[in-house]
C-alpha positions in Angstrom: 123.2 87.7 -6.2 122.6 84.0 -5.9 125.3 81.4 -5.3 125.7 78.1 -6.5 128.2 75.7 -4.6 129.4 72.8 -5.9 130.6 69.7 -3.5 133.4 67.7 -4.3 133.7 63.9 -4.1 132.7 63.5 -0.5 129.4 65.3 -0.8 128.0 68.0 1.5 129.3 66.8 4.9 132.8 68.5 5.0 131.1 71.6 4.0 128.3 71.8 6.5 130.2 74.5 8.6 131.0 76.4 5.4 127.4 76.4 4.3 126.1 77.4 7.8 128.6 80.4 7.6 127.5 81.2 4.1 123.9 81.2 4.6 124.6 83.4 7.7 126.5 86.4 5.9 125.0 85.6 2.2 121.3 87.7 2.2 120.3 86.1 -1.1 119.5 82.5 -3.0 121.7 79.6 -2.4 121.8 76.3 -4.5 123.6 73.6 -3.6 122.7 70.8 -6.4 123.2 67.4 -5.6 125.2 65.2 -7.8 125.4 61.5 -5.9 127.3 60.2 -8.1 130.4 62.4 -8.0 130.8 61.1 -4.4 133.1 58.7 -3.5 130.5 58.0 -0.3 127.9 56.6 -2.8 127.2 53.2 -2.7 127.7 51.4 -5.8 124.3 50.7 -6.8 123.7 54.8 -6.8 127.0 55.6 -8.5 125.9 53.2 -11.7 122.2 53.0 -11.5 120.9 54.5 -14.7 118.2 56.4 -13.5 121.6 58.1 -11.9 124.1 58.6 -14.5 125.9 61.6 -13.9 124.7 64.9 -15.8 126.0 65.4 -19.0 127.4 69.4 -18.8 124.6 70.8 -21.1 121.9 68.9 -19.1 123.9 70.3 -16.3 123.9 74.2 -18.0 120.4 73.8 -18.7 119.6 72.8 -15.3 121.5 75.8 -13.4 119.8 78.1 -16.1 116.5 77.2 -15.0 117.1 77.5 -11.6 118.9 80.6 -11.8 115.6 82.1 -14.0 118.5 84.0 -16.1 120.2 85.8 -13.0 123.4 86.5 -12.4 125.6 83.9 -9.7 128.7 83.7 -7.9 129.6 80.0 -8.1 131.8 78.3 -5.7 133.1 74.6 -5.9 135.8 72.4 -3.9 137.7 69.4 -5.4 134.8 69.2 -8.5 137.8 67.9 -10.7 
């Protein structure tokens, strides 16, 4: 089963060791989307560039759905809101 993680506000970094001990003991697909502008560390011209508005939650859905090709997933997220 695949697993999605979700960062919270300051990005990947805290969670490297967590990721490194996932991917370890997890045999299957792991996605870790990237949303710069829910973190605090992003400079303002990312956080309100409009390229980079933040994913609307069916854009986001749709997203996950495609990567996910219609499989099952055990999602995991820290301080997401």
């Amino acid at each position: 089963m695949p697993v999605v993680f979700f960062h919270g506000v300051l990005g990947f970094l805290p969670y490297g060791l967590t990721i490194d001990l996932l991917a370890e003991m997890h045999a299957g697909a792991i996605y870790l989307p990237i949303f710069p502008t829910w973190a605090v560390a992003a400079p303002p011209s990312v956080r309100l560039s409009p390229c980079d508005r933040p994913l609307q939650l069916p854009e986001l859905v749709v997203s996950l759905r495609g990567m996910l090709c219609g499989a099952r997933a055990a999602f995991l997220a820290n301080s997401v809101g």
